[in-house]
BALOBA-1460 file (C-alpha; in Angstrom, 3 decimals):
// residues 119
<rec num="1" residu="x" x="-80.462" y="9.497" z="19.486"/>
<rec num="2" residu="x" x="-77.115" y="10.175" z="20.687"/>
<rec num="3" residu="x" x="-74.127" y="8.095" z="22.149"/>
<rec num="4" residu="x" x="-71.894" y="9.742" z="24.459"/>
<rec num="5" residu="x" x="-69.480" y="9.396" z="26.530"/>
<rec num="6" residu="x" x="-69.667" y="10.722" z="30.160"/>
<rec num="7" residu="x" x="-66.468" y="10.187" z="32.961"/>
<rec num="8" residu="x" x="-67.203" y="11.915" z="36.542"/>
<rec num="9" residu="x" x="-70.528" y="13.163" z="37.658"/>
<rec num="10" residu="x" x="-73.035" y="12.104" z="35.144"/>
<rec num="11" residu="x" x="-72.029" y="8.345" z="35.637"/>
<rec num="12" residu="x" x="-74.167" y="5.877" z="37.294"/>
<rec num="13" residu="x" x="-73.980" y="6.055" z="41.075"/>
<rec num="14" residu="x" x="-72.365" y="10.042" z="40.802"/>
<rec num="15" residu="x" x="-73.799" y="13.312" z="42.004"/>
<rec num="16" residu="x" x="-75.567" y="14.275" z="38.730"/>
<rec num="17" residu="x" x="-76.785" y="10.945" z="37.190"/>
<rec num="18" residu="x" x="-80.487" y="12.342" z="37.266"/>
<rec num="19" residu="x" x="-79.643" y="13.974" z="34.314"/>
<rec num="20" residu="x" x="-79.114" y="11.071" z="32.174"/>
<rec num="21" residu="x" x="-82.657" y="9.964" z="33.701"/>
<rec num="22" residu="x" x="-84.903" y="7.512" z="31.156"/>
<rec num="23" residu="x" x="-81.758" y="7.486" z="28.910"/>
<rec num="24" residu="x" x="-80.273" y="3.945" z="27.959"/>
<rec num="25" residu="x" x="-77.196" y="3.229" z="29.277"/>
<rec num="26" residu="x" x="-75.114" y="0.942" z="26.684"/>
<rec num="27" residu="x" x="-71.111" y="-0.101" z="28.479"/>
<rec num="28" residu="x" x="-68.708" y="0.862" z="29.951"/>
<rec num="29" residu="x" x="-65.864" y="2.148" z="27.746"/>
<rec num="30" residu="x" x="-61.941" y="3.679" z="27.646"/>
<rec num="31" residu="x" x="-60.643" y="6.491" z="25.595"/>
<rec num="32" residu="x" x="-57.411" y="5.807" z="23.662"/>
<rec num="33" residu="x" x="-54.504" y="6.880" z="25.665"/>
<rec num="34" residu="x" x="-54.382" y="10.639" z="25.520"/>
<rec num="35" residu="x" x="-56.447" y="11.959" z="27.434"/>
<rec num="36" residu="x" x="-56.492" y="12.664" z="31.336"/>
<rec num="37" residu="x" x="-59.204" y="13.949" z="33.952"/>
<rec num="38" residu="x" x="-58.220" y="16.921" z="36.350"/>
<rec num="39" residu="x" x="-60.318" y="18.352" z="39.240"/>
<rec num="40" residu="x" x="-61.436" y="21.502" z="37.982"/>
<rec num="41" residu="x" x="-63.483" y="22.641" z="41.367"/>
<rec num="42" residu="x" x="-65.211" y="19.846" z="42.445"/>
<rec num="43" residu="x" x="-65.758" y="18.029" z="39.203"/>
<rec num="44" residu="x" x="-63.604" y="16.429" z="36.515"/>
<rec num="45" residu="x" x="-62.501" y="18.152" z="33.480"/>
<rec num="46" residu="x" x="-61.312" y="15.855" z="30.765"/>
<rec num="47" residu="x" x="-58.232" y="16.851" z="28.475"/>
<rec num="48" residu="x" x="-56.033" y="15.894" z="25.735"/>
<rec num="49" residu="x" x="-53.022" y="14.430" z="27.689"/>
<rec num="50" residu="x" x="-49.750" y="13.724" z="25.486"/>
<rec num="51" residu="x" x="-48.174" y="12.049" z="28.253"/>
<rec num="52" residu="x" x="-50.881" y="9.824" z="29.497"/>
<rec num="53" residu="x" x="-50.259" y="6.274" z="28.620"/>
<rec num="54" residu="x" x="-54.170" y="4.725" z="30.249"/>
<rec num="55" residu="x" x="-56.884" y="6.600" z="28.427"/>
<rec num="56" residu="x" x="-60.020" y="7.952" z="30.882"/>
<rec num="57" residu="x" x="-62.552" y="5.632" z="31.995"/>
<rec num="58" residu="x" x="-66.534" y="6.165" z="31.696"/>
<rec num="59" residu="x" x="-69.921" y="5.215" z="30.395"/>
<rec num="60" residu="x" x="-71.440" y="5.016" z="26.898"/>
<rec num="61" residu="x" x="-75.056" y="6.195" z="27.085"/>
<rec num="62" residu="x" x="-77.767" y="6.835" z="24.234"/>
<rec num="63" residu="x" x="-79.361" y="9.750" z="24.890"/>
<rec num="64" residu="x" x="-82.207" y="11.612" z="22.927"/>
<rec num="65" residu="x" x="-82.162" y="14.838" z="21.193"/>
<rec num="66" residu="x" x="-83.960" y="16.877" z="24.099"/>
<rec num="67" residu="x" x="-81.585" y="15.059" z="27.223"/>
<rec num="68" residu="x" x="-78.753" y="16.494" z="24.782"/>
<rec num="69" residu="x" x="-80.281" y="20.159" z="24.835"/>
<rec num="70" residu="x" x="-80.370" y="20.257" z="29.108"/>
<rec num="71" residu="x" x="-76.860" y="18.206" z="29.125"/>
<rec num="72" residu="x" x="-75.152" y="21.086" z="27.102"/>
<rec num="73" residu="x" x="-77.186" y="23.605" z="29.116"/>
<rec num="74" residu="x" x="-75.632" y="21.952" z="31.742"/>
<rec num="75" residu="x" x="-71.900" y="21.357" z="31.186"/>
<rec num="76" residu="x" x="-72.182" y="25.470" z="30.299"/>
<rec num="77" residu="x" x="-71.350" y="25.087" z="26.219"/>
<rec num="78" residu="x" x="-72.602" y="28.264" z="25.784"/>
<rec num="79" residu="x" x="-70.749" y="29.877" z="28.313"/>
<rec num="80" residu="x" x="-67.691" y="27.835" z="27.095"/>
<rec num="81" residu="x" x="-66.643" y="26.401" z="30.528"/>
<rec num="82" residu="x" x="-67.053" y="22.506" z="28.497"/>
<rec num="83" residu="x" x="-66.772" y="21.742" z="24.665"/>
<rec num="84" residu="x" x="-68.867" y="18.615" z="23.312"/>
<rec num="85" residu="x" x="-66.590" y="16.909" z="20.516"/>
<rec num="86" residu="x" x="-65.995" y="13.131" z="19.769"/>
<rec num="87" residu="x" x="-63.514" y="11.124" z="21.358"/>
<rec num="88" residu="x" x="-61.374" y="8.447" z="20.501"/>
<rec num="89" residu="x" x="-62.629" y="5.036" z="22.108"/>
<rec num="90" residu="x" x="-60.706" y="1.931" z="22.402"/>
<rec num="91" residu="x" x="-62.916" y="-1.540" z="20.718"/>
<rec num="92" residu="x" x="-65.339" y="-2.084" z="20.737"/>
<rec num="93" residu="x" x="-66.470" y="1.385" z="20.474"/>
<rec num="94" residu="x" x="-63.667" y="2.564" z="18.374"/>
<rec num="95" residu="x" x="-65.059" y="3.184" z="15.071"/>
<rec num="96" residu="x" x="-68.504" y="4.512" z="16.039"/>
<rec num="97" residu="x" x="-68.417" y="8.418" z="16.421"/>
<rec num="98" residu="x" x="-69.422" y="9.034" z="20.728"/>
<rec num="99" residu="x" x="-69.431" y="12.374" z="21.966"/>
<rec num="100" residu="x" x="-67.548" y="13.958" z="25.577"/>
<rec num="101" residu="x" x="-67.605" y="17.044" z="26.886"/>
<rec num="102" residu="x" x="-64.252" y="18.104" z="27.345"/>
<rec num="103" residu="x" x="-62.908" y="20.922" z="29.526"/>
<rec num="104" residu="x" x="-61.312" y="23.567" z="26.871"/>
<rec num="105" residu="x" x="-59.187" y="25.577" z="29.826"/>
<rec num="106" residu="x" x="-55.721" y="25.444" z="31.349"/>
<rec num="107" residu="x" x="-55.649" y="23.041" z="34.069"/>
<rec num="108" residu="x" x="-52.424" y="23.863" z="35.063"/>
<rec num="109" residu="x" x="-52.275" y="24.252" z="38.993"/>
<rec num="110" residu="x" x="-55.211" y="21.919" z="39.233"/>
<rec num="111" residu="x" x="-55.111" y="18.414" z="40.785"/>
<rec num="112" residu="x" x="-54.530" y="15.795" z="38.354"/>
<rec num="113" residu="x" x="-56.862" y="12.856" z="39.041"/>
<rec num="114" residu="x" x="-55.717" y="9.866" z="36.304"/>
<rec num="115" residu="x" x="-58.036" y="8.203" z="34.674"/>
<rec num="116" residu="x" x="-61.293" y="7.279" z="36.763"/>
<rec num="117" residu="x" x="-63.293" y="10.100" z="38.736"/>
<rec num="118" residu="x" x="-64.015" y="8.744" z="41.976"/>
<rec num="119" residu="x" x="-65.961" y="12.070" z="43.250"/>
């Protein structure tokens, strides 16, 4: 098993939830500040962000080795359009090693969102 963090579509109540389907869902959790979401075509990309003082809002879930595999099929790893890599959670969360997919591109030009996808 897994934990990892997921901010925009995957979360409970979003477009792509079904994914995370018979996985446990543990909290709800914050990044550190850092780290903003942009809308990178109709979905949220999440990035380091110097300047952002609130840290990204989103979901802790466990999920198992093979709901992993079609995630990162998913979010394109291969293809390189997301990265999975750990991210820095604030408490309770903070010294457990969770997982994101973050978007590895320039998002300059593209709509900043904050720190909660609401797509």
């Amino acid at each position: 098993m897994k934990l990892l963090f997921v901010y925009g579509t995957l979360k409970r109540g979003a477009s792509n939830h079904e994914w995370l389907s018979g996985q446990a869902f543990i909290a709800e959790a914050r990044t550190t500040p850092g780290f903003r979401l942009f809308d990178v075509g109709g979905y949220p990309g999440l990035v380091r962000w110097t300047r952002d003082q609130d840290g990204v809002a989103g979901e802790i879930w466990s999920v198992d080795d093979e709901c992993l595999k079609r995630l990162d099929e998913f979010e394109g790893l291969a293809e390189g359009l997301y990265r999975r890599e750990p991210v820095p959670l604030l408490p309770p969360f903070a010294a457990q090693p969770i997982d994101a997919y973050f978007y590895p591109h320039s998002v300059l030009g593209r709509p900043e969102v904050g720190s909660v996808w609401r797509g």
